[in-house]
C-alpha positions as CSV (number, residue, x, y, z in Angstrom):
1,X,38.7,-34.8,12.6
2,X,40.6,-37.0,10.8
3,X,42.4,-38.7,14.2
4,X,46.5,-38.4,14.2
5,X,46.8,-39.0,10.3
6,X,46.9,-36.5,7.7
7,X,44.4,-36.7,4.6
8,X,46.5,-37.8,1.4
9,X,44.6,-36.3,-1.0
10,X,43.5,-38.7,-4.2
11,X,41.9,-36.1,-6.2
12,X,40.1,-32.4,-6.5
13,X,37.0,-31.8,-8.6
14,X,36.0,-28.2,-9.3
15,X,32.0,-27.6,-10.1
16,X,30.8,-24.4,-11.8
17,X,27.2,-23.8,-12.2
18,X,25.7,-20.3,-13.2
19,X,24.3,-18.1,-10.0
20,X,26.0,-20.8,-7.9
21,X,29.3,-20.9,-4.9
22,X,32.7,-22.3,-7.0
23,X,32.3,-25.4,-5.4
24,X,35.8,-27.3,-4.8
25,X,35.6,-31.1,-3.8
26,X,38.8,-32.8,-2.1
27,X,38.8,-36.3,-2.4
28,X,41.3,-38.0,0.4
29,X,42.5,-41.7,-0.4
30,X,40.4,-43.1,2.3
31,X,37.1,-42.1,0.4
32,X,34.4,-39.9,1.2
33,X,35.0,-35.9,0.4
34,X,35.7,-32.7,1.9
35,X,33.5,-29.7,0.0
36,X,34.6,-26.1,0.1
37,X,32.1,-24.0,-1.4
38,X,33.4,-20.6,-1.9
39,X,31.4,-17.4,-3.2
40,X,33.4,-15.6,-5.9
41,X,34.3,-12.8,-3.6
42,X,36.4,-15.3,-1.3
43,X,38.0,-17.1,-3.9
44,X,41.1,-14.9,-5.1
45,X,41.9,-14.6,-1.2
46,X,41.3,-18.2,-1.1
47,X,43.9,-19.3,-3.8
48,X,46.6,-16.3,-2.2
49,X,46.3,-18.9,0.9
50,X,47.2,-21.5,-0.8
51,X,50.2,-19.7,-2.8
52,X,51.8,-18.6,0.4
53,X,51.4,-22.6,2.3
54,X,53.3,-23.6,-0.8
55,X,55.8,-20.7,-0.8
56,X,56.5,-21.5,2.7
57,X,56.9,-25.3,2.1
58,X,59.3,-24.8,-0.3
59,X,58.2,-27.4,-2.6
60,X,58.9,-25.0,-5.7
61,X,55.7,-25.5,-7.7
62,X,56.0,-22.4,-8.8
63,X,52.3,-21.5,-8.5
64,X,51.1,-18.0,-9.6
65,X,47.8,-16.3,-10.0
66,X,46.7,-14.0,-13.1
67,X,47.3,-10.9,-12.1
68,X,48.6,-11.4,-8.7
69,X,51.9,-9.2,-9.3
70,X,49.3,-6.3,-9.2
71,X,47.5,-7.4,-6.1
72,X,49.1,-6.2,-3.0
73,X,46.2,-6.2,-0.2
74,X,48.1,-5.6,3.0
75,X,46.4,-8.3,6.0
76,X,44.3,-6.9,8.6
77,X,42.2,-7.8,11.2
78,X,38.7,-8.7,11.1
79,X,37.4,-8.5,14.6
C-alpha cells in the first residue's frame, strides 16, 4: 500500500534470462521497486491488460500488439 497517493512511475526495466519468468521492474519516483515476474504463458494476456487500461483512458497512445488483430479470446471465468 502506497497510502492515498498514486505511484508516479520514474522508469521500467525489462530482464530476460534464458529458462527464466520475463521479469518487469517498475520503478516509482519515490524509490524502491515494484517486480512483476511473469511466465511466458501470462504475458500476451498481460500486455492485452494493459492495451484495454489505455484504450479506456483515452490517452491515444495508440499501443498495439504483433499479431493481436488475430487474437480474439473471448473472457471467461476462472472459478
Amino acid at each position: 500500500m502506497n497510502g492515498e497517493r498514486p505511484l508516479l512511475l520514474d522508469s521500467i526495466k525489462f530482464h530476460l534470462q534464458a529458462n527464466a519468468p520475463f521479469w518487469i521492474q517498475f520503478i516509482p519516483q519515490t524509490g524502491g521497486s515494484i517486480d512483476l515476474k511473469l511466465e511466458t504463458h501470462l504475458l500476451h494476456g498481460f500486455c492485452k491488460l494493459i492495451l484495454d487500461a489505455e484504450k479506456k483512458a483515452c490517452w491515444g497512445l495508440d499501443l498495439n500488439l504483433p499479431g493481436s488483430e488475430e487474437m480474439h479470446v473471448p473472457a471467461h471465468m476462472l472459478n
